[in-house]
C-alpha positions in Angstrom: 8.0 -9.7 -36.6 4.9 -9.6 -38.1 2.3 -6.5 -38.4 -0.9 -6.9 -36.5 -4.0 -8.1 -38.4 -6.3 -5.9 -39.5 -9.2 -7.1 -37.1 -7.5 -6.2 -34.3 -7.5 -3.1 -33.1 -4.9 -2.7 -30.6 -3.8 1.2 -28.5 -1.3 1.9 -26.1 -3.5 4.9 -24.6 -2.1 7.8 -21.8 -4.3 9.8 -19.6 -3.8 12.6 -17.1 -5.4 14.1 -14.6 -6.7 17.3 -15.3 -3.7 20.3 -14.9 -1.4 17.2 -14.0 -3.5 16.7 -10.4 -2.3 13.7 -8.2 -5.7 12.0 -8.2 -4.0 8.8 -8.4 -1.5 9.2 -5.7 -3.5 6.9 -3.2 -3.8 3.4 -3.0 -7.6 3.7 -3.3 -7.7 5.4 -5.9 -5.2 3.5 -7.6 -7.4 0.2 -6.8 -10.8 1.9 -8.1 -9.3 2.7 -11.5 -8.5 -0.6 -11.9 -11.5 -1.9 -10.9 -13.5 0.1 -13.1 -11.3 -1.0 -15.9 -11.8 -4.2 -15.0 -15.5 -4.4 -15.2 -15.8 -2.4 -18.0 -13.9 -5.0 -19.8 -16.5 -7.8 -20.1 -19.4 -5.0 -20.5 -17.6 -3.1 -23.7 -15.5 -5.9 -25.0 -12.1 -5.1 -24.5 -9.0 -7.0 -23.7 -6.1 -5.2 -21.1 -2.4 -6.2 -22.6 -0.5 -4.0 -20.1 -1.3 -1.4 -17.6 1.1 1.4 -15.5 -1.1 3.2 -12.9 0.9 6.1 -11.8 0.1 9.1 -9.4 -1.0 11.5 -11.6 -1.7 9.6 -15.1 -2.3 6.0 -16.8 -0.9 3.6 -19.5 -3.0 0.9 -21.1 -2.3 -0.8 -23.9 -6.1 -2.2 -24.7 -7.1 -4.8 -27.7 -10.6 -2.9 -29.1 -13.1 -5.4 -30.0 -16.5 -4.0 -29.8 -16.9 -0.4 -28.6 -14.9 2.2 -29.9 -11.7 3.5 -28.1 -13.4 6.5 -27.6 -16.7 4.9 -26.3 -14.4 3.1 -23.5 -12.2 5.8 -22.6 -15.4 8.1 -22.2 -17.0 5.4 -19.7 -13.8 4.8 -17.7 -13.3 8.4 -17.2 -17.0 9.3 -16.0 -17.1 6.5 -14.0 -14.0 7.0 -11.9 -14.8 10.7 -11.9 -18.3 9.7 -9.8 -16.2 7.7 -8.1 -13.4 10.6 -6.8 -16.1 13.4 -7.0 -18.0 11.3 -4.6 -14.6 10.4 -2.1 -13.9 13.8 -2.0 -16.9 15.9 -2.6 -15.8 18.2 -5.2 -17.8 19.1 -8.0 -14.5 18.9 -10.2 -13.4 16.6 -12.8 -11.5 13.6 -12.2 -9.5 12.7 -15.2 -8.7 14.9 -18.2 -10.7 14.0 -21.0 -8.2 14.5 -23.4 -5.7 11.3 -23.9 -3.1 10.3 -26.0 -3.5 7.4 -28.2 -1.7 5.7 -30.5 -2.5 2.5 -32.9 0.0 -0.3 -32.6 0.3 -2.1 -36.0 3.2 -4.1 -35.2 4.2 -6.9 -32.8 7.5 -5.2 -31.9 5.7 -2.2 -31.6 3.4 -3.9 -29.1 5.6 -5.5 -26.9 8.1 -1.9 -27.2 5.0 -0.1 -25.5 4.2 -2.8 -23.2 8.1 -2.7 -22.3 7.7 1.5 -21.9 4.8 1.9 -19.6 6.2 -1.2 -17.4 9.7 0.9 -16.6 8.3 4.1 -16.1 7.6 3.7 -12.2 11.9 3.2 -12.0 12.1 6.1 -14.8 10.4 8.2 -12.3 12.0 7.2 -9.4 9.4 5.5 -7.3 11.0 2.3 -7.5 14.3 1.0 -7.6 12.9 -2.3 -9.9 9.9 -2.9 -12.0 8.6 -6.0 -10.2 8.3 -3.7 -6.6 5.7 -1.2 -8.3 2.5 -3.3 -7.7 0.1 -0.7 -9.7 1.4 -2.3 -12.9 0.5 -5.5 -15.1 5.0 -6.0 -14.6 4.2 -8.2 -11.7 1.4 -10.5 -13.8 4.0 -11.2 -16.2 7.3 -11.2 -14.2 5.7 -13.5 -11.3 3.2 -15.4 -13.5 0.6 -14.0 -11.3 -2.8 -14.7 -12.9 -4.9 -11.5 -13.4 -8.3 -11.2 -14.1 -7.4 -7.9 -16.1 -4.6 -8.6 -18.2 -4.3 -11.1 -21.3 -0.4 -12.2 -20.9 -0.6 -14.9 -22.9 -1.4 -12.7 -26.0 1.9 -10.7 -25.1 4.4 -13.9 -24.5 2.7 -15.8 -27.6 4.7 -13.2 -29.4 8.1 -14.3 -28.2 7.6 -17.8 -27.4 5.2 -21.1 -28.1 6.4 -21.9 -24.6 5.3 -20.2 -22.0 8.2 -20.3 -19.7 10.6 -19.5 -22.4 8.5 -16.9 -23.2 8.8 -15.1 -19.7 12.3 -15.3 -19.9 12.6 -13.6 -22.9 9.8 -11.2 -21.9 11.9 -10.1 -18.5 14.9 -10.0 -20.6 13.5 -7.9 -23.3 12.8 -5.4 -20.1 16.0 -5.0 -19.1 16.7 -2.8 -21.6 15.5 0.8 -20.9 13.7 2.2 -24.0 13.0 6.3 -24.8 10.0 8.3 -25.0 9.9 8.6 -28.7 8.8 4.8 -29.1 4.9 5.9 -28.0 
């Protein structure tokens, strides 16, 4: 596989909440995240390859295009922390502002993160099979489900010219379970 080009600028990103809190253990709040990725997406010109909402952190694997990584982390994490300090009417913070990052520079490294952050709801336990944990971008690709959010096609392009062949390989590239060490 080839390395990415140098005008893209492509992370798989992690964040918490602060002291490892369970601010994402609702469906609400699950739904706002997203949401506020979602808009933020067109404002800071950003594309979403993957995502993995979990209770008490996120994955995203995001294509950088105008605003720094920084920049749009920053926004997404003040603006969902309005959002859950208003909910719940603590003056506390919502997500830790501290996240782990790390450049992707290689198709196989792209579609091994995007493979990683998809299986860790059945790591975890919370499901017995990747395509029941509906807080991920598993189901956009597995059911061809169209999503405002994420850019499949960029994924699939990587392991097939046709799209249906490229699911296929996609779902079974998934089957097998990858370690930690890979992001």
């Amino acid at each position: 596989m080839r390395r990415i080009s140098k005008e893209e600028c492509i992370y798989y990103v992690r964040g918490y909440g602060p002291m490892g809190e369970y601010i994402l253990a609702n469906e609400c709040n699950k739904k706002k995240f997203l949401d506020i990725v979602t808009f933020l997406q067109e404002e800071m010109i950003f594309e979403v390859y993957g995502y993995c909402v979990m209770d008490n952190h996120v994955h995203l694997i995001m294509n950088i295009k105008k605003n720094s990584l920084s920049e749009i982390m920053d926004e997404i994490i003040n603006r969902f922390a309005i959002y859950y300090r208003e909910l719940n009417k603590i003056p506390c913070q919502a997500l830790d502002e501290k996240y782990y990052e790390k450049l992707i520079r290689s198709q196989e490294q792209l579609l091994c993160c995007c493979r990683y952050l998809h299986q860790e709801p059945v790591k975890y336990g919370m499901v017995l099979n990747m395509e029941h944990y509906w807080w991920s971008s598993y189901r956009i690709y597995h059911k061809r489900e169209k999503g405002n959010m994420v850019k499949s096609d960029r994924v699939l392009s990587l392991l097939d010219g046709n799209r249906k062949e490229a699911v296929r390989k996609f779902l079974e590239y998934h089957r097998e379970f990858v370690s930690e060490d890979v992001v």
